[in-house]
C-alpha positions as CSV (number, residue, x, y, z in Angstrom):
1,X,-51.3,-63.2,-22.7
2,X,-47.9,-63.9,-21.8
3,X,-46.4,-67.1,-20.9
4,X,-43.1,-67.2,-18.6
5,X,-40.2,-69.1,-17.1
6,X,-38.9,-68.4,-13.5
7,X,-35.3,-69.4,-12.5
8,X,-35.0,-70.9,-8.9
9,X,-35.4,-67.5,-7.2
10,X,-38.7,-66.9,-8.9
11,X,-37.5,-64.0,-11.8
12,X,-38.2,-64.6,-15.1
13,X,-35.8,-65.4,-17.3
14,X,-38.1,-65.7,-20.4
15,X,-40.9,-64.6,-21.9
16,X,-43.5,-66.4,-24.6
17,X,-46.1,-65.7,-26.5
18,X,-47.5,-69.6,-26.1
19,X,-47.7,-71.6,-23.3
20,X,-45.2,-74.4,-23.5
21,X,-43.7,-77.4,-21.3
22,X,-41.2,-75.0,-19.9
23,X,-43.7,-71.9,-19.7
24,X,-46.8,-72.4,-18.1
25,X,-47.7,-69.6,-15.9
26,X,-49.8,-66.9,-18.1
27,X,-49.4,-63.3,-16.6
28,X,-51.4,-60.0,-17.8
29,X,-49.6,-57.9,-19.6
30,X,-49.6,-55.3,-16.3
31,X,-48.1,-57.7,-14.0
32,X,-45.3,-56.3,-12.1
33,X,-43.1,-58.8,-12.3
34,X,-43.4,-59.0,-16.0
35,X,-43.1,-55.2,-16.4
36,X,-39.6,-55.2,-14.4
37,X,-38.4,-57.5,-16.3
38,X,-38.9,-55.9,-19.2
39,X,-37.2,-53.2,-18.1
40,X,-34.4,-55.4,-17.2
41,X,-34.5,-56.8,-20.7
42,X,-34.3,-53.3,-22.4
43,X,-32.1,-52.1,-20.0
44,X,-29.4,-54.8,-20.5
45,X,-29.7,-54.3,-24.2
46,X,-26.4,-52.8,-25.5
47,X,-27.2,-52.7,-28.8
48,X,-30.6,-50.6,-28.1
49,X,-27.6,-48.5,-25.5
50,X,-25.1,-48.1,-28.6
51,X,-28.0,-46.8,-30.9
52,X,-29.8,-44.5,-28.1
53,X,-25.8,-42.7,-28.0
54,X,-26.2,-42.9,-31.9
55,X,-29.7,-41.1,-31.9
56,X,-27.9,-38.0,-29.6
57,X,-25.1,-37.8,-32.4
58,X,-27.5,-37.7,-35.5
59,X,-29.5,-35.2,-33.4
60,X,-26.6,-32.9,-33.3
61,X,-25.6,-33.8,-36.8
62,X,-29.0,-32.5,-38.2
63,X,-28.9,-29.2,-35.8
64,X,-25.6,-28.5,-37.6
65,X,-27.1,-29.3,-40.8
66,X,-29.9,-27.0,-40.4
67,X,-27.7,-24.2,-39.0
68,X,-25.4,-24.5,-42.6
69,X,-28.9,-24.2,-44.9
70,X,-29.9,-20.8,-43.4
71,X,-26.5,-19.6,-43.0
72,X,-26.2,-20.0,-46.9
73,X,-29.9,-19.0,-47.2
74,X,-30.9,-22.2,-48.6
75,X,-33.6,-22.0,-46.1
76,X,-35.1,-19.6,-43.7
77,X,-36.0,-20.1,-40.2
78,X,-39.8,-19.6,-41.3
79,X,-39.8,-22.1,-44.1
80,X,-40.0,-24.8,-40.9
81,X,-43.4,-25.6,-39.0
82,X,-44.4,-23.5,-36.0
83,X,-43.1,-26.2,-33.5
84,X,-39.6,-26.5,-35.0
85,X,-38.7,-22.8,-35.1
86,X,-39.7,-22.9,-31.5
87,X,-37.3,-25.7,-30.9
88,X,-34.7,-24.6,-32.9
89,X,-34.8,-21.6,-31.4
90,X,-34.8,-23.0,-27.9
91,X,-31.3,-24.7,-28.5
92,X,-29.8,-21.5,-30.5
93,X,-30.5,-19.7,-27.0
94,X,-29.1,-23.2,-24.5
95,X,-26.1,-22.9,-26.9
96,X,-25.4,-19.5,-27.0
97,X,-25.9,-19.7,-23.0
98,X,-23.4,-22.5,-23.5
99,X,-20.7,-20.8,-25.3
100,X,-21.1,-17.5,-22.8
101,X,-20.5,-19.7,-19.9
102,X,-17.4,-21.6,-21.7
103,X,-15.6,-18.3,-22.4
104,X,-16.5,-16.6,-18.9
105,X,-14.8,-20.0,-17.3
106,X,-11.8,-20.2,-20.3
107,X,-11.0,-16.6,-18.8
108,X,-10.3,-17.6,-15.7
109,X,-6.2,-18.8,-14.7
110,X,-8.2,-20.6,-11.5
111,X,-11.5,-21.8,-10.6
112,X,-12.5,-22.8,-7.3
113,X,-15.5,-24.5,-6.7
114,X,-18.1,-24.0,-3.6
């Protein structure tokens, strides 16, 4: 179980896997309190930020990457599993969607919204 330390207002500020002089109250691992501020933890964690942003790029990066094999025939669609054809697909249609709506608006000399 966990061990923590509270500041003066009673949120923890750190979390143990011992007890120690400075952490003595134990909490089970569903607490509230220690759930929030785990989320607090993660959420203040820039580095996990920079590389979530990171994991979007890649994502796109291998989209791309996939899109260049079958348009050289390197690979066909089919040559993937079941569920990635589906997903692939899924993003071809969002992008083409995309690109339709781009060009309708880029048409346009004004654009008023509602």
């Amino acid at each position: 179980m966990p061990y923590v330390v509270r500041d003066e207002s009673g949120q923890i500020i750190k979390l143990l896997a011992h007890e120690s002089a400075e952490a003595t109250e134990e909490l089970q691992p569903g607490d509230p309190t220690l759930l929030a501020f785990l989320v607090r933890a993660r959420a203040s964690d820039g580095l996990h930020n920079a590389l979530a942003a990171s994991d979007l790029d890649m994502i796109r990066v291998l989209e791309d990457l996939i899109a260049v094999l079958i348009d050289k025939r390197i690979i066909v669609l089919t040559d993937l599993p079941p569920q990635a054809q589906q997903k692939l697909s899924r993003r071809y249609e969002l992008r083409s969607k995309l690109s339709d709506l781009g060009e309708i608006v880029a048409g346009l000399d004004e654009v008023s919204l509602p």
